[in-house]
C-alpha positions as CSV (number, residue, x, y, z in Angstrom):
1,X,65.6,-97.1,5.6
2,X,67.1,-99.7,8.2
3,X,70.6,-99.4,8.9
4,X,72.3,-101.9,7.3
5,X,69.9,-102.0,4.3
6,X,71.6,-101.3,1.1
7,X,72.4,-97.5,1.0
8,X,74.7,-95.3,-0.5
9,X,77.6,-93.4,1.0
10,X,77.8,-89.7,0.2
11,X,80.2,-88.5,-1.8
12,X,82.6,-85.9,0.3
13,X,85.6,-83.8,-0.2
14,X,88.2,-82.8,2.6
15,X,90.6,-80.7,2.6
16,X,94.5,-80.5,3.8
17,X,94.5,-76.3,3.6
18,X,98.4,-75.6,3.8
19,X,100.3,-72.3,4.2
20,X,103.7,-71.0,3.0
21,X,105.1,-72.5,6.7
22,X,103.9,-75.9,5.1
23,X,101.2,-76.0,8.7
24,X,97.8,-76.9,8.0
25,X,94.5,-75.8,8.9
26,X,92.2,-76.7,11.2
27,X,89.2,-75.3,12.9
28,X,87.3,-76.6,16.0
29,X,83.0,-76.9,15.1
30,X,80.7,-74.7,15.8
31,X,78.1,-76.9,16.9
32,X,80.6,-79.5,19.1
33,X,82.9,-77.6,21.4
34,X,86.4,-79.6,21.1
35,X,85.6,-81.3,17.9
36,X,88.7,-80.6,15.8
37,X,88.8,-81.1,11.5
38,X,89.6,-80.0,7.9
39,X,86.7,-78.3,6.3
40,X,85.1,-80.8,4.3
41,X,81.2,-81.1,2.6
42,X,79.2,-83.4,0.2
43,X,79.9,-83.3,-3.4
44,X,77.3,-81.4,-5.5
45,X,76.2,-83.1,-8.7
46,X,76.7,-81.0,-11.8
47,X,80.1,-79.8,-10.6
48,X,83.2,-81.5,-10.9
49,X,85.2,-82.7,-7.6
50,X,87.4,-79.4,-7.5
51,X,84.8,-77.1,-8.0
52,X,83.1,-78.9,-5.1
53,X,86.5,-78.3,-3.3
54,X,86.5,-74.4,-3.9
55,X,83.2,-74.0,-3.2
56,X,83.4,-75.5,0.1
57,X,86.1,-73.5,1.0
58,X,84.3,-70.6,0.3
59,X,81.3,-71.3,2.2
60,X,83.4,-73.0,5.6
61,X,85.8,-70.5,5.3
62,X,85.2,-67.5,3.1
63,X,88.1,-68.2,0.8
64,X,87.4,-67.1,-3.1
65,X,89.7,-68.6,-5.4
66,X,92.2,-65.9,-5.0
67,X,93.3,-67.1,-1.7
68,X,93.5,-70.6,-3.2
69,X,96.7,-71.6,-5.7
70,X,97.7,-75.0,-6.2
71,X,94.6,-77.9,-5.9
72,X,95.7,-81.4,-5.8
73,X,94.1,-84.2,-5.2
74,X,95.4,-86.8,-2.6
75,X,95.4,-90.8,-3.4
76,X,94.2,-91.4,0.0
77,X,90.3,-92.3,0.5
78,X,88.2,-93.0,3.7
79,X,85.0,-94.0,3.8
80,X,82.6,-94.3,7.2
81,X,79.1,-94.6,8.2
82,X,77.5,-92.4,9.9
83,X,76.4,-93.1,14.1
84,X,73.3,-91.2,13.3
85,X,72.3,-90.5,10.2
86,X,71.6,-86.8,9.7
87,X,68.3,-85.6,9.1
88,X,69.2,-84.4,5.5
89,X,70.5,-87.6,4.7
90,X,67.8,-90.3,6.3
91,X,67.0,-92.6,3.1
92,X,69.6,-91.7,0.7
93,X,73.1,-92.4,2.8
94,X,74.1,-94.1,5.4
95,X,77.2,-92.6,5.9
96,X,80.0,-91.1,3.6
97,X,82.8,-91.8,1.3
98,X,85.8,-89.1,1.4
99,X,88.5,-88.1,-1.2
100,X,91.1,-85.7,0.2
101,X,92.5,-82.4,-1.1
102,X,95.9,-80.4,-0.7
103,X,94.8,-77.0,-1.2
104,X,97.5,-74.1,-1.1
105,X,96.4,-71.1,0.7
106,X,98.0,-67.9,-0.5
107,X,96.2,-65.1,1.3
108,X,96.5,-63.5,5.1
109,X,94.8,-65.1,8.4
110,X,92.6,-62.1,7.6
111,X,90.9,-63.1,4.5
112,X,88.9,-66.1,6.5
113,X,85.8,-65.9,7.4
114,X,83.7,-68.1,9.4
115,X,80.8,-66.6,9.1
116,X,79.8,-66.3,5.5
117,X,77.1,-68.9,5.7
118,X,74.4,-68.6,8.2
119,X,74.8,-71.9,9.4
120,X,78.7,-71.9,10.5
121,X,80.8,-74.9,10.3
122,X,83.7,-74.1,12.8
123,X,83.8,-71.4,15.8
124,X,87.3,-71.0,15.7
125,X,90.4,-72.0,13.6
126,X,94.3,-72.6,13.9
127,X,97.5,-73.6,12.0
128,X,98.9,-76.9,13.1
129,X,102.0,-79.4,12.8
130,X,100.8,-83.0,11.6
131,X,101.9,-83.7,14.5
132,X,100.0,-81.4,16.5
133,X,96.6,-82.5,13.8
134,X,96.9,-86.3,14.9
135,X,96.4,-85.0,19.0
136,X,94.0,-82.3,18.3
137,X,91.4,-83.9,15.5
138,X,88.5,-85.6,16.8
139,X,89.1,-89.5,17.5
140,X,86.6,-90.9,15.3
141,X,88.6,-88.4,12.7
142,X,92.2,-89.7,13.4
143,X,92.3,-92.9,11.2
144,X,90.7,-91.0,8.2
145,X,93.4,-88.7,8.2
146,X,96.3,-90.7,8.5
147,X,96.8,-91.6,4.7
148,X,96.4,-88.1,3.6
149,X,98.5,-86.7,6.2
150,X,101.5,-89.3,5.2
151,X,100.5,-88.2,2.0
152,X,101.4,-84.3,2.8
153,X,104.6,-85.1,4.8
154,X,105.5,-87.0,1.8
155,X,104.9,-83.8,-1.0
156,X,106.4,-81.9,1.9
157,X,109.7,-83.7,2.4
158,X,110.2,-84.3,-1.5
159,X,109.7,-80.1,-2.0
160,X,106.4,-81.0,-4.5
161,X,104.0,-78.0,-2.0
């Protein structure tokens, strides 16, 4: 299908991971050295939005749901389309439409796992500020996160995490 002809955008969840320091994950992909982001992955039909959520963060990250406690999801949205359309999407999307996640992680650095899937997602991981976030994440990530990120300063300030 021709860019610009009427396609769909993918539905996607991403996810603000937080810990009890109220920092927030984020890990550097595997596949595109210096290319900083939340875990994040397209929305599986037959399961509802938060079971999409946990089951991404098992498979990015190796969490089960007993690393996971409070699951809230964010009013902010972002949708984009795609530079170059990935080979498993070529004639069903042309790009994707995001709804973001506050996920409370109650486990120990040790519990994730990069390497549960054989095609990784991130080669390496850290916690981060929001300030530190808005200078690390990839640029063509940075305006997609700015609502959510407001959003978790805002739950963070008010005591709601």
């Amino acid at each position: 299908m021709k860019r610009g002809a009427k396609q769909l955008l993918r539905p996607n969840v991403c996810m603000l991971v937080y810990n009890s320091r109220g920092q927030l994950w984020i890990g550097e992909r595997y596949n595109k050295k210096g290319h900083w982001q939340f875990p994040q992955g397209g929305v599986e039909r037959g399961s509802t939005l938060k079971q999409n959520v946990v089951r991404e963060l098992y498979e990015e990250l190796g969490l089960s749901k007993k690393h996971l406690g409070k699951i809230k999801k964010l009013k902010s949205r972002h949708s984009y389309l795609w530079k170059v359309v990935p080979d498993y999407a070529r004639g069903r999307w042309c790009g994707q439409a995001q709804s973001f996640w506050l996920v409370e992680f109650r486990g120990s650095d040790k519990d994730f796992d990069l390497c549960v899937e054989k095609d990784r997602e991130f080669r390496r991981w850290r916690w981060a500020s929001v300030t530190t976030i808005r200078k690390l994440a990839a640029v063509e990530r940075r305006k997609g996160y700015e609502g959510p990120l407001r959003e978790f300063l805002s739950i963070k300030r008010d005591g709601r995490l």
